[in-house]
C-alpha positions, 0 to 999 in steps of 0.5 A: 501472522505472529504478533508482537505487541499491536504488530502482527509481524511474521518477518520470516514467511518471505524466505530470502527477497531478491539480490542486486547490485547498488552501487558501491553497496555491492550485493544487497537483499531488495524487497517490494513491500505493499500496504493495504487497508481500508479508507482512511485506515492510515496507508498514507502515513504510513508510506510517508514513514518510510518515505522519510526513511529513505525507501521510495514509495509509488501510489495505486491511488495517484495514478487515479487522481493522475487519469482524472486529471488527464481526462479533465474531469472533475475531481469529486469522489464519484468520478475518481471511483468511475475512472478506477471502475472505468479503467479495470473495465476497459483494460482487467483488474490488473491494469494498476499493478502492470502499469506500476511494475516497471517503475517499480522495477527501475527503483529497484535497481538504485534502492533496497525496498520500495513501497507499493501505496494503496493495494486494493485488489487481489488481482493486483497482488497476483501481478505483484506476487507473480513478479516478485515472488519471495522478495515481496510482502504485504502490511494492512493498516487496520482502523475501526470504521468510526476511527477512520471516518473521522480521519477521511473528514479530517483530511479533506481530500478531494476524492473523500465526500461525505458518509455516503461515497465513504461508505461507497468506496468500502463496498466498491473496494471491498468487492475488488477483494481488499479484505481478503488482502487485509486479512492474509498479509504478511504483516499487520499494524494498527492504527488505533492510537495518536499519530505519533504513537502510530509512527512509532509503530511503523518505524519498529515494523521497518527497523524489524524488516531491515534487521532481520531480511538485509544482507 
């Protein structure tokens, strides 16, 4: 990956995306693009940078929270773990990403991009690669560890805990291949600084995308 800055940005590795009609804007070049990063890194501030852009986001940690929920289970972070470890059991790593695509599918056929939220695992970048092919592409969200703590304690989500299920969830997510993920995307952004300052990095990243991949 090239680095421009606090950006990693290779902008030019996937040679061409994909090509497709949207209304009266004729042939445009579509992309899927997936952030990953570890717990609290910043994928959610992120997706709600190009949410505010306009680029419709679909979220791997929603369908969990949408099975919890179904089940009527407790919303307490070991069980949001369980139900994702259940799942992945129950129906292969995969499960996530072939349940996303078709969505993921229908966007693309009214937008340009759409943004894949919370990436975790290398089988699901597998189902995306394979499907998308050149017109897909990866951004890890990197945070040191204290960093992004503080940021999960902060938030309060029901699915966080304490230190222990924080700690819980890197392990458990590191074993589906996240750092693997982080390590070979596409692109990378830290998230090392105030929340305005890493906006501003997101929003640098996508203009740079839009300005070097639309048709």
């Amino acid at each position: 990956m090239g680095q421009v800055g606090v950006l990693k940005l290779s902008l030019a590795p996937p040679q061409g995306g994909m090509f497709l009609s949207v209304g009266h804007r004729g042939l445009v070049m579509a992309w899927v693009v997936a952030v990953c990063g570890m717990p609290g890194s910043g994928k959610g501030e992120f997706a709600a940078v190009l949410s505010q852009a306009g680029v419709p986001v679909v979220s791997m940690g929603d369908m969990i929270r949408a099975e919890v929920r179904v089940q009527g289970l407790v919303e307490e972070p070991h069980i949001f773990g369980e139900v994702a470890a259940a799942l992945r059991a129950e129906h292969g790593e995969d499960v996530l990403a072939v349940r996303l695509c078709e969505r993921v599918d229908e966007l693309l056929e009214t937008h340009e991009m759409v943004l894949i939220e919370g990436l975790r695992g290398t089988a699901e970048d597998a189902v995306f690669s394979a499907r998308w092919g050149d017109a897909y592409l990866t951004v890890a969200i990197e945070a040191e560890a204290e960093l992004r703590f503080s940021r999960i304690v902060q938030r309060g989500r029901s699915e966080d805990g304490d230190r222990a299920a924080f700690e819980a969830r890197n392990e458990r997510e590191r074993g589906w291949g996240l750092e693997q993920l982080i390590a070979g995307a596409n692109n990378a952004i830290h998230n090392d600084v105030e929340l305005d300052e890493f906006q501003a990095r997101c929003r640098v990243w996508l203009d740079a995308l839009r300005a070097g991949h639309t048709a």
